[in-house]
C-alpha positions as CSV (number, residue, x, y, z in Angstrom):
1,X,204.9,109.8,94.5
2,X,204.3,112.8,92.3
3,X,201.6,115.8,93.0
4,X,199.1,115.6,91.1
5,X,197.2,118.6,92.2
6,X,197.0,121.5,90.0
7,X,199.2,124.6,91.4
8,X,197.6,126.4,94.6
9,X,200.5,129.0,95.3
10,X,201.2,130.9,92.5
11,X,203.2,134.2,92.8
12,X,204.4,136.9,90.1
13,X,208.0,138.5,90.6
14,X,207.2,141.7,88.0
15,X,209.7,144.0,87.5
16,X,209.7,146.8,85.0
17,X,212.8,147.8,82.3
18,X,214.3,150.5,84.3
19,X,214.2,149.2,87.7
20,X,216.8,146.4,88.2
21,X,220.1,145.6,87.4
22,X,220.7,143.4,83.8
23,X,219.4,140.1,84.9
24,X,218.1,140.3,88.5
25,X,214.8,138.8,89.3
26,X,212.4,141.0,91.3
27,X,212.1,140.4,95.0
28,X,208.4,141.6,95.2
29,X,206.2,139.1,95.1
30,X,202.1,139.3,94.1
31,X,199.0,137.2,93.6
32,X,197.6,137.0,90.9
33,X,194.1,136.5,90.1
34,X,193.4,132.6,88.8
35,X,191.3,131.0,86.6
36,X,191.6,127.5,85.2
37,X,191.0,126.8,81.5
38,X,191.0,123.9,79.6
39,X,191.9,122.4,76.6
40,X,188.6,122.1,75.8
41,X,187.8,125.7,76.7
42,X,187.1,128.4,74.2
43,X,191.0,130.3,73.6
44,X,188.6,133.5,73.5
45,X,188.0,133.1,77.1
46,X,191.7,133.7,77.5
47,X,191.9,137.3,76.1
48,X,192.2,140.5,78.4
49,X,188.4,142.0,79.6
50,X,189.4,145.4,80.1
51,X,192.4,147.4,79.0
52,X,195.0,147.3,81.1
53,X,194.8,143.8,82.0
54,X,197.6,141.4,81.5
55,X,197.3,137.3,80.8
56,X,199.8,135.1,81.5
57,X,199.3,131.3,80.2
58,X,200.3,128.4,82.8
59,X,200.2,125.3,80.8
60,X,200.8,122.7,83.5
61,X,200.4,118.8,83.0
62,X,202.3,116.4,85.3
63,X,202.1,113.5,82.5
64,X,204.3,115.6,79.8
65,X,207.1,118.6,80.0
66,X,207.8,121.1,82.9
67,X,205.2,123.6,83.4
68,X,205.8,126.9,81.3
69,X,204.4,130.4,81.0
70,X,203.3,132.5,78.3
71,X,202.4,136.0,78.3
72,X,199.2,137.1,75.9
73,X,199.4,140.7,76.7
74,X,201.4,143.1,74.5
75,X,203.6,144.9,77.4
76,X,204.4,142.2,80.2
77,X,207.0,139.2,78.7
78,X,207.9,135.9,80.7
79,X,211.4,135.8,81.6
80,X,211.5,132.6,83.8
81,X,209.4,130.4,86.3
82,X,210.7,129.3,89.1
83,X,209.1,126.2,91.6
84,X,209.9,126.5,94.9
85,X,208.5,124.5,98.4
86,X,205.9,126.5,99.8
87,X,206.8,127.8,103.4
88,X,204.0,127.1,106.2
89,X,202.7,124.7,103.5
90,X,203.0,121.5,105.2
91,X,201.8,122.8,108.3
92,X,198.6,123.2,106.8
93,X,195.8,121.8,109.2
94,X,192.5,122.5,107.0
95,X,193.5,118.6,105.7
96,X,192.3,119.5,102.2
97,X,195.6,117.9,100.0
98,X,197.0,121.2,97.9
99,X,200.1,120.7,95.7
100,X,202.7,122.2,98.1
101,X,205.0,123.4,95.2
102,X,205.1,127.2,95.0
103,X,204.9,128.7,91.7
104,X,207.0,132.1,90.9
105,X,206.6,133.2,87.4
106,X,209.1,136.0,87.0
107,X,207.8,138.6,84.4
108,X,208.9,141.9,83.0
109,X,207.4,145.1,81.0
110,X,208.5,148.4,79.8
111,X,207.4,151.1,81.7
112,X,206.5,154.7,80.0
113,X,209.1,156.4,82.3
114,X,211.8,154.5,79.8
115,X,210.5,156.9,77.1
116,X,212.4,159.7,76.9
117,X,210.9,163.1,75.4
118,X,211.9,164.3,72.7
119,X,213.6,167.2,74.9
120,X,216.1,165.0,76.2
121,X,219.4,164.5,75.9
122,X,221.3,161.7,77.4
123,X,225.1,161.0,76.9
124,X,226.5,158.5,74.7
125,X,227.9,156.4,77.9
126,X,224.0,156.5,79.5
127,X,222.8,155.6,76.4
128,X,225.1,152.8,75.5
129,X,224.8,151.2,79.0
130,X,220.7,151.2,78.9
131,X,221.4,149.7,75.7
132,X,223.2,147.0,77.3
133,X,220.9,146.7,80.2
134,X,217.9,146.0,77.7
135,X,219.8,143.4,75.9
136,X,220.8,141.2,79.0
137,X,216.9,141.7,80.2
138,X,215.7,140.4,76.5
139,X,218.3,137.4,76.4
140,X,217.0,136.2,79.8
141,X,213.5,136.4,78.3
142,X,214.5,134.5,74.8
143,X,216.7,131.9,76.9
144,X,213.4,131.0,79.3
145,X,211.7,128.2,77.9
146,X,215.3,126.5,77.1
147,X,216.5,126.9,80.6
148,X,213.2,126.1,82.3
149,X,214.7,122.6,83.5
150,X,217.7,124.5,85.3
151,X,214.9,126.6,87.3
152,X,212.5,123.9,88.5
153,X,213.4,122.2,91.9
154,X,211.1,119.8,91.7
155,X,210.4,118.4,88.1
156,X,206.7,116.6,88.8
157,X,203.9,118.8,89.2
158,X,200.3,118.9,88.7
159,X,197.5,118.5,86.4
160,X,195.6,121.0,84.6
161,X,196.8,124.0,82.7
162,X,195.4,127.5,84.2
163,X,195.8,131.2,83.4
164,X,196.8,133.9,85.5
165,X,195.6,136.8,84.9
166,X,197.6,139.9,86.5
């Protein structure tokens, strides 16, 4: 029987441009801070309250696709979301029924320390492998919503699409 209960762990794996390896998702997990809109809902409700503030979209309904994520905020960009079984979850006493799937939406954003002043010089091989580093980070994003299949273990979910807001 599938969950039908909208998400209850959600996590964000953030990592910034300059501090990982091409590719690697971040091993630091955080909460973010919740709130469920609906289709119904104003999409002005959606945008950032103060500056600074990022707001990722989780549109999650068990009766069509695979959940996915979307990023409204100018610096922060979805590169994948992973589902996972919550650990502890099913030994859970409280007896209130919670969708047991653990939601990891993996995000990145470009940091100011990537900008270089105007003073600096870097060498041609530095230069070329950030280069490269930035590309492999930018296909991952661009490839997410095709290879969100490959990343979900378990393919029904539940029921109303939410925001996170970081």
């Amino acid at each position: 029987m599938a969950d039908h209960k909208p998400p209850f762990y959600v996590l964000l794996a953030h990592s910034t441009l300059s501090n990982l390896p091409a590719g690697a998702p971040s091993n630091t997990l955080g909460h973010p801070v919740i709130q469920y809109h609906y289709s119904d809902d104003a999409p002005l409700s959606l945008l950032p309250n103060q500056p600074g503030e990022h707001v990722l979209v989780l549109n999650y309904d068990p009766q069509s696709a695979p959940p996915t994520v979307q990023s409204i905020s100018d610096n922060v960009v979805v590169t994948g979301l992973r589902l996972e079984e919550a650990p502890g979850a099913a030994a859970d006493e409280s007896g209130v029924q919670r969708n047991d799937t653990m939601f990891i939406i993996e995000t990145t954003g470009n940091d100011n320390a990537m900008s270089a002043s105007q003073g600096d010089r870097k060498s041609a091989q530095a230069i070329l492998s950030h280069f490269k580093h930035r590309n492999a980070i930018l296909r991952r994003a661009l490839d997410y919503p095709a290879n969100v299949e490959d990343n979900l273990a378990s393919p029904d979910t539940s029921a109303q699409p939410l925001s996170a807001t970081a």
